[in-house]
SEDREN-392371 format. One record per residue: residue in one letter; chain; z, x, y of N, C-alpha, C, O in turn. Coordinates in pm, 1 decimal, m for minus. Layout:
% SEDREN-392371
A	A	Z	X	Y	Z	X	Y	Z	X	Y	Z	X	Y
...
END
This chain:
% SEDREN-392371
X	A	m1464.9	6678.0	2870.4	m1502.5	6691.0	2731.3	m1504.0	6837.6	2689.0	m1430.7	6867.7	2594.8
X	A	m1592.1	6951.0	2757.4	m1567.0	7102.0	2708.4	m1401.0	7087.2	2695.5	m1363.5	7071.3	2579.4
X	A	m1283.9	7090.3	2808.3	m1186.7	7093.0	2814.1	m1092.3	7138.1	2678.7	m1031.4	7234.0	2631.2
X	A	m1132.1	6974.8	2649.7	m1106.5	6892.2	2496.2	m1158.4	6985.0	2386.8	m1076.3	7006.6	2297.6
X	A	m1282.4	7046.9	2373.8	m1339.1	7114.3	2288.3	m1279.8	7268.2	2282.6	m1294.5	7355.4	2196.9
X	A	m1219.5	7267.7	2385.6	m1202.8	7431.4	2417.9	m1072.6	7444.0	2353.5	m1045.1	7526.4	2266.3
X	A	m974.4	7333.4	2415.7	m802.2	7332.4	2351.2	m810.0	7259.5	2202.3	m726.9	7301.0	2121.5
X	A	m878.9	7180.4	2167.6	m909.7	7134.4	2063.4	m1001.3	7197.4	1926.9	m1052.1	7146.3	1827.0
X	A	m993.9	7297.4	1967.1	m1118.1	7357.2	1842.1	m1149.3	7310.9	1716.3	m1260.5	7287.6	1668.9
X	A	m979.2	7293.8	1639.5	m1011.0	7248.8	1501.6	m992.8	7099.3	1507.7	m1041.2	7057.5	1402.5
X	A	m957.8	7021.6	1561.7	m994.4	6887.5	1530.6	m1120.4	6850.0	1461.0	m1230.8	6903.0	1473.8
X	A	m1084.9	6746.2	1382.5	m1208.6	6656.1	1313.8	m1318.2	6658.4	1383.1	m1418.6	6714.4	1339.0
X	A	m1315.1	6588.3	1521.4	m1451.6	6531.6	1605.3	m1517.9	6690.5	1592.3	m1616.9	6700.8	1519.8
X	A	m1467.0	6812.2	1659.4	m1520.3	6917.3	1708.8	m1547.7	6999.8	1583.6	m1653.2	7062.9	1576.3
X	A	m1466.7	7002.4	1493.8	m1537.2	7020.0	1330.8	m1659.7	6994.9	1322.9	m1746.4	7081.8	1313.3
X	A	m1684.1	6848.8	1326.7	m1772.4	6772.7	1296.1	m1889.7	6814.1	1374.7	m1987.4	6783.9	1306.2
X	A	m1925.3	6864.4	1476.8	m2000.8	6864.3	1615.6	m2005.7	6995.2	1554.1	m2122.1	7017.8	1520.8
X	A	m1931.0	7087.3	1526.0	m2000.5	7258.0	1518.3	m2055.9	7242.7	1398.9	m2173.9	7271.2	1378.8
X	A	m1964.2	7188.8	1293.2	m2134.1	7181.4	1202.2	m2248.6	7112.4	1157.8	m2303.4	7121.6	1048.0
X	A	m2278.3	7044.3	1251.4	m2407.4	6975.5	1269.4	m2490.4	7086.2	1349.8	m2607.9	7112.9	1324.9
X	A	m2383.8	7170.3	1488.0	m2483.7	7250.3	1556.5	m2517.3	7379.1	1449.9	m2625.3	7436.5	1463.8
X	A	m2442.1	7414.7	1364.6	m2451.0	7532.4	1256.4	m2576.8	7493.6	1187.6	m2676.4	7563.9	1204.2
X	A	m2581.8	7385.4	1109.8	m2647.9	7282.1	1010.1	m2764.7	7322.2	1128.0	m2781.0	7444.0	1121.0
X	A	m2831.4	7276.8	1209.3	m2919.8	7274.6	1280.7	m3006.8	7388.3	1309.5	m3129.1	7399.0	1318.5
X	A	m2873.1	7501.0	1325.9	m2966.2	7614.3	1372.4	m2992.1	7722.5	1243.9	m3057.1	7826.3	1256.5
X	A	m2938.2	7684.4	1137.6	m3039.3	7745.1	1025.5	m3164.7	7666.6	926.6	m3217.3	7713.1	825.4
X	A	m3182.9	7576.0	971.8	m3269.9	7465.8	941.5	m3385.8	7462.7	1049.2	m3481.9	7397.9	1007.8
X	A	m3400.9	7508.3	1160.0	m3500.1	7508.0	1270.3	m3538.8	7617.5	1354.5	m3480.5	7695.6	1429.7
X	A	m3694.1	7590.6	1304.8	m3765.3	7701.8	1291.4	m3813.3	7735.0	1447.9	m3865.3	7839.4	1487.1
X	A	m3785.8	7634.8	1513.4	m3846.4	7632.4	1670.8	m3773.2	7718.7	1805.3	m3814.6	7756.0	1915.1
X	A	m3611.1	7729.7	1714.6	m3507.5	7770.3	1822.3	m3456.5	7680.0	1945.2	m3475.9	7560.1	1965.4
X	A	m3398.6	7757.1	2007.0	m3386.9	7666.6	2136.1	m3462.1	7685.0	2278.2	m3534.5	7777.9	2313.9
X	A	m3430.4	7589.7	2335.7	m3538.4	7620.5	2459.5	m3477.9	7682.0	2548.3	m3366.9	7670.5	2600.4
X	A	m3620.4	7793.9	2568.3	m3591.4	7906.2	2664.9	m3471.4	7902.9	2761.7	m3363.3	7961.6	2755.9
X	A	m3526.5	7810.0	2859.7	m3536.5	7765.2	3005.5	m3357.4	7719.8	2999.4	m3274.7	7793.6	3052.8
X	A	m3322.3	7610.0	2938.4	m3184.3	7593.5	2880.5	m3106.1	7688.2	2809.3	m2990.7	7686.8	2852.4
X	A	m3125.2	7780.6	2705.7	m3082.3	7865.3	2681.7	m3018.8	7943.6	2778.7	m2897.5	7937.5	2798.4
X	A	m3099.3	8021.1	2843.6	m3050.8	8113.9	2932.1	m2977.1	8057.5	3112.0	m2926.0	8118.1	3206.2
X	A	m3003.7	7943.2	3088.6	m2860.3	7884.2	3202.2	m2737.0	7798.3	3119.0	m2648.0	7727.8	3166.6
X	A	m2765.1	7830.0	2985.2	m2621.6	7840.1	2962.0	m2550.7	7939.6	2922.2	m2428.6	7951.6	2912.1
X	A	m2646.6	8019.7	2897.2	m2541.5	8175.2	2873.2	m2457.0	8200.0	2981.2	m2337.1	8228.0	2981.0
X	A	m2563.6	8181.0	3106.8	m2521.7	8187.9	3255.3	m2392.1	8139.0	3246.3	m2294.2	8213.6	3242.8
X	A	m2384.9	7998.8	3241.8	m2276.1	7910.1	3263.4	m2132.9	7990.4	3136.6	m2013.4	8010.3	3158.6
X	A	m2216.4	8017.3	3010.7	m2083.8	8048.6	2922.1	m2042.8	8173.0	2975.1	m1924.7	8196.0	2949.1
X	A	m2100.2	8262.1	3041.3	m2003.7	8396.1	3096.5	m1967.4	8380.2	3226.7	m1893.9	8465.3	3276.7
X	A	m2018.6	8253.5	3314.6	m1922.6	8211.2	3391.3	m1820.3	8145.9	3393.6	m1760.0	8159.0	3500.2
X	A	m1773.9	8081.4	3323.2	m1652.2	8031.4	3235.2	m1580.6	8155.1	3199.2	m1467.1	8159.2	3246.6
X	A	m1613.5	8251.6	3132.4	m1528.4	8332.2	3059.3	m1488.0	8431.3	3169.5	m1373.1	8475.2	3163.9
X	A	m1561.4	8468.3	3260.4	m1486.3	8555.2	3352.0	m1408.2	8478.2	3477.2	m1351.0	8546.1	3562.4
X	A	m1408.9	8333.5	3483.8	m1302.8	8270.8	3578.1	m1193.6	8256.5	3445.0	m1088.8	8313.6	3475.1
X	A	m1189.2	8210.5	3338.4	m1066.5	8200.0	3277.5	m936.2	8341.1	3236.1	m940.4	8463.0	3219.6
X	A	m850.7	8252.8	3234.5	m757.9	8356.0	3215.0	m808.7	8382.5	3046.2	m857.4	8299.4	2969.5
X	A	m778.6	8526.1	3021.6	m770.6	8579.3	2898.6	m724.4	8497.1	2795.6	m812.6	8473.6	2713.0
X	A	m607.4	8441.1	2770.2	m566.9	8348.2	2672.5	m671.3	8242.8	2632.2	m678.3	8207.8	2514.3
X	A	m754.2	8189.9	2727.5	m828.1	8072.0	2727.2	m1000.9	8102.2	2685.4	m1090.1	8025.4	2649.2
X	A	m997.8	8244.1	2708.8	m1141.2	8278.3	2665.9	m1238.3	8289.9	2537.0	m1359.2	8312.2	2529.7
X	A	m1091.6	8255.1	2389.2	m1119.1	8254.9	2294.2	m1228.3	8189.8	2227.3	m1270.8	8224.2	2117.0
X	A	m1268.6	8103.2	2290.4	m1392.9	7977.8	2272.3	m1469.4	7997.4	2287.9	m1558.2	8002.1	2202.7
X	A	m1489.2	8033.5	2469.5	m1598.0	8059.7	2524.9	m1676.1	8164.5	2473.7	m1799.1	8167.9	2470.9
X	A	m1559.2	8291.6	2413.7	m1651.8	8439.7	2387.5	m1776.9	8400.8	2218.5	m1889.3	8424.0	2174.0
X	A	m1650.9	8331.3	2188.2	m1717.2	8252.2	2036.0	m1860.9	8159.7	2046.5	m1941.7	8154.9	1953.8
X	A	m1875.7	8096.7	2158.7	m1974.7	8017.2	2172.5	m2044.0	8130.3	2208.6	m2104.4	8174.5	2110.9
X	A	m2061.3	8199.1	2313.8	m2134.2	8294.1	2369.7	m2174.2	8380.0	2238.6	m2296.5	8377.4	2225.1
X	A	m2106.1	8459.5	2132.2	m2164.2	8521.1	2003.3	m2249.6	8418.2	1964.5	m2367.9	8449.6	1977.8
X	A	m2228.2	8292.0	1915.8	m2276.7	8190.3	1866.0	m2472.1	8121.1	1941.0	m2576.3	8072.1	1897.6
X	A	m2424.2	8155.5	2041.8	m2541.7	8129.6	2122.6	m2681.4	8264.3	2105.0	m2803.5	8249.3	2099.2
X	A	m2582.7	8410.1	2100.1	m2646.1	8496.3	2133.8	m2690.3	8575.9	1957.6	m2748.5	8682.1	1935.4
X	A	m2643.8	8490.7	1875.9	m2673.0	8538.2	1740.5	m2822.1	8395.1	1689.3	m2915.9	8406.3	1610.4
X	A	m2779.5	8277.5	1777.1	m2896.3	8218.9	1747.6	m3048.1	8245.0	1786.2	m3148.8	8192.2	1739.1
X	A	m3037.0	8332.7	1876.2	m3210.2	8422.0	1944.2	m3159.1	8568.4	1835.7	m3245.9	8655.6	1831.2
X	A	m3078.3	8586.8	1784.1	m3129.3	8705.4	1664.8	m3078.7	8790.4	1740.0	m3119.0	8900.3	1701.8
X	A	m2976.8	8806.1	1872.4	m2956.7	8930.3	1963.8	m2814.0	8966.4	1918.8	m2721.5	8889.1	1893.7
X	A	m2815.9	9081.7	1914.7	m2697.7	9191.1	1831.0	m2585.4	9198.0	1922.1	m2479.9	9247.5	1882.6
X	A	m2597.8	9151.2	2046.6	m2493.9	9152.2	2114.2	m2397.1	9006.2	2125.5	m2322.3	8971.7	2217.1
X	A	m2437.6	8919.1	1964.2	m2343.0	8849.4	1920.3	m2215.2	8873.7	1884.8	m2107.2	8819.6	1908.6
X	A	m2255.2	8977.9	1815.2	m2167.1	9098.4	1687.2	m2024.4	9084.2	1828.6	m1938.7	8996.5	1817.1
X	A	m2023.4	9169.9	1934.0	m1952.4	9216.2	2062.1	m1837.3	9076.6	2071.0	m1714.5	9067.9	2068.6
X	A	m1936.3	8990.6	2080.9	m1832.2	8820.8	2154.7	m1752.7	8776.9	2049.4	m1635.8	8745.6	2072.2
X	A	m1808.8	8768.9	1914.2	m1761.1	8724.7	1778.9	m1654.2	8853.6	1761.8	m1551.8	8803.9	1714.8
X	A	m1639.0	8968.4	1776.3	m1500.4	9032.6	1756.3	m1443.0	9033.6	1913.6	m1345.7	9108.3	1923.5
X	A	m1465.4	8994.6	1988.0	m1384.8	8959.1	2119.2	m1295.8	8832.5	2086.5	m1176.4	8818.4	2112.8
X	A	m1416.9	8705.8	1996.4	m1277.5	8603.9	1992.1	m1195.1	8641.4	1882.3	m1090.1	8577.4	1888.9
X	A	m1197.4	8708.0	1796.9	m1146.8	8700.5	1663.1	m1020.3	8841.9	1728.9	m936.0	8870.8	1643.9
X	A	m1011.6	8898.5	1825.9	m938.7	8987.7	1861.0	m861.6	8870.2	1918.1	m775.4	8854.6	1831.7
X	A	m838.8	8773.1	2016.1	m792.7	8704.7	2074.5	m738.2	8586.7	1949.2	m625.2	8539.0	1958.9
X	A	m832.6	8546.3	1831.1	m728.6	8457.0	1746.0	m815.2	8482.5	1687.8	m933.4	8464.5	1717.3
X	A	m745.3	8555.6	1541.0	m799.2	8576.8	1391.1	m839.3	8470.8	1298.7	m897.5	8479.1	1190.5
X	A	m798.4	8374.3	1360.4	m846.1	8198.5	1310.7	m981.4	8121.3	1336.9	m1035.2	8030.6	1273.4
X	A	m1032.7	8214.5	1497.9	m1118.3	8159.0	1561.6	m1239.2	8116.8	1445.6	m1306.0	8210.0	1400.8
X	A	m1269.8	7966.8	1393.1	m1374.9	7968.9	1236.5	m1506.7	7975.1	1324.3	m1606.5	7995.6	1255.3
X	A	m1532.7	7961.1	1471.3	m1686.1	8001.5	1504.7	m1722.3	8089.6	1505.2	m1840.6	8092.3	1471.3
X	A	m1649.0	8247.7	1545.8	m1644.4	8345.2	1497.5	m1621.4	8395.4	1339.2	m1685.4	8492.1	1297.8
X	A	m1544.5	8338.0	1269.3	m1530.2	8402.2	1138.9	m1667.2	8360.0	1057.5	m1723.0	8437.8	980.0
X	A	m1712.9	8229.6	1084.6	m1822.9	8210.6	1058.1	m1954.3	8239.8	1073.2	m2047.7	8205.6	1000.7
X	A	m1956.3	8332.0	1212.6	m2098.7	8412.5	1247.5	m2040.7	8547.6	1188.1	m2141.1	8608.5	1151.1
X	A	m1959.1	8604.2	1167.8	m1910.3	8762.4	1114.8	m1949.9	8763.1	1005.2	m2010.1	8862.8	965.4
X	A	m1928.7	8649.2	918.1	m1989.3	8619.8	749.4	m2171.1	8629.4	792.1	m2258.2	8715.6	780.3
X	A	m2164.6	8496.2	843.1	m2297.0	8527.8	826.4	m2417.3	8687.2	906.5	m2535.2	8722.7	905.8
X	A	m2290.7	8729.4	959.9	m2420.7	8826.9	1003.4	m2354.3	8972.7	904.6	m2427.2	9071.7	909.3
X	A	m2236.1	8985.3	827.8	m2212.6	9058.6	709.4	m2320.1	9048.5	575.5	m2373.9	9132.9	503.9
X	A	m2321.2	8921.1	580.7	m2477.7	8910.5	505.7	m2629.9	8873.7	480.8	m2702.8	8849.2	384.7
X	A	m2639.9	8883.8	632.4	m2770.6	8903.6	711.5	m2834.5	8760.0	684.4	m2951.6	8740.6	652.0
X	A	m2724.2	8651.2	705.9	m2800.3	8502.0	760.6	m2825.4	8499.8	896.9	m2750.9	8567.6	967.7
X	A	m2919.2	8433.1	951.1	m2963.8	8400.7	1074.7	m3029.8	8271.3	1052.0	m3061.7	8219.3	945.0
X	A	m3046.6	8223.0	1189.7	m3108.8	8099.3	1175.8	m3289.2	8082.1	1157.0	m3347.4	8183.2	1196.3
X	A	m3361.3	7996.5	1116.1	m3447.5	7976.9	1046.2	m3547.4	8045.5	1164.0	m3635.3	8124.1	1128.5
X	A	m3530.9	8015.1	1289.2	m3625.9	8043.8	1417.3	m3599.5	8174.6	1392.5	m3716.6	8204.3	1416.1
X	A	m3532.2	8318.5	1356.1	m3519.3	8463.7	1429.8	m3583.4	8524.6	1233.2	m3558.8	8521.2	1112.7
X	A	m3678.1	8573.6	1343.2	m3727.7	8617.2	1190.3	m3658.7	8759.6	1113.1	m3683.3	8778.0	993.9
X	A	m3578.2	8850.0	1184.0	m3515.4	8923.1	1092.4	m3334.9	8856.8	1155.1	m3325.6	8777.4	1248.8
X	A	m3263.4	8889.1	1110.1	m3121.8	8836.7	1130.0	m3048.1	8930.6	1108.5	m3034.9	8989.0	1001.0
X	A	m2980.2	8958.3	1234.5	m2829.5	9077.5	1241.7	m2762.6	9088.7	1126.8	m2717.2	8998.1	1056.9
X	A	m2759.2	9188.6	1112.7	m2683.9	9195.4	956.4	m2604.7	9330.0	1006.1	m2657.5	9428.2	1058.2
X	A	m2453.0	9309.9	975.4	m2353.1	9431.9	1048.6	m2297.2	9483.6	901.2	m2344.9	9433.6	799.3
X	A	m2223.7	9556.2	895.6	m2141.0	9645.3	798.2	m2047.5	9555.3	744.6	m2026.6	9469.1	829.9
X	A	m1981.6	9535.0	643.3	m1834.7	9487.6	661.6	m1746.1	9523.3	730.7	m1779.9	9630.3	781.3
X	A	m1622.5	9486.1	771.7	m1497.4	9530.7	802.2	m1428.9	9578.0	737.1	m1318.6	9613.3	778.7
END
């Protein structure tokens, strides 16, 4: 299923699935849990340093995506890592907007807010 999600990005189903997780994490005030959180960061930069470069476009995107939902600035880094790798990448173009105009999710009480490009 990642597989599928990874070569599949813009399909309907996986459309559908990122923005419910988008929808979610500016609507909730609780965040995510610790304990899970941080063994999947684990897991998402272990993925990204066994894959070949071509294939990392996802992973670096989830990883911004993950690391902009705790409010940490070293989203900004992964979100122009995938968007260097494909200017299309919309999980990235979509955290670059929102942290150009200082949205964050409902849990991080101030929210990365970067310069334009």
């Amino acid at each position: 299923m990642l597989a599928r999600c990874m070569t599949h990005a813009r399909s309907p189903e996986n459309t559908k699935r990122m923005t419910r997780l988008l929808t979610q994490s500016f609507d909730s005030t609780s965040g995510p849990d610790q304990k899970l959180f941080y063994r999947a960061l684990a897991f998402i930069r272990t993925m990204i340093q066994s894959a070949p470069e071509e294939f990392r476009v996802q992973p670096y995107a989830l990883l911004a995506y993950a690391l902009w939902w705790r409010g940490e600035g070293e989203a900004v880094t992964y979100a122009r890592k995938a968007l260097a790798l494909d200017a299309r990448c919309s999980l990235a173009v979509i955290l670059m907007r929102a942290m150009t105009y200082g949205i964050g999710p409902a849990s991080v009480g101030k929210p990365i807010v970067i310069s334009p490009a």
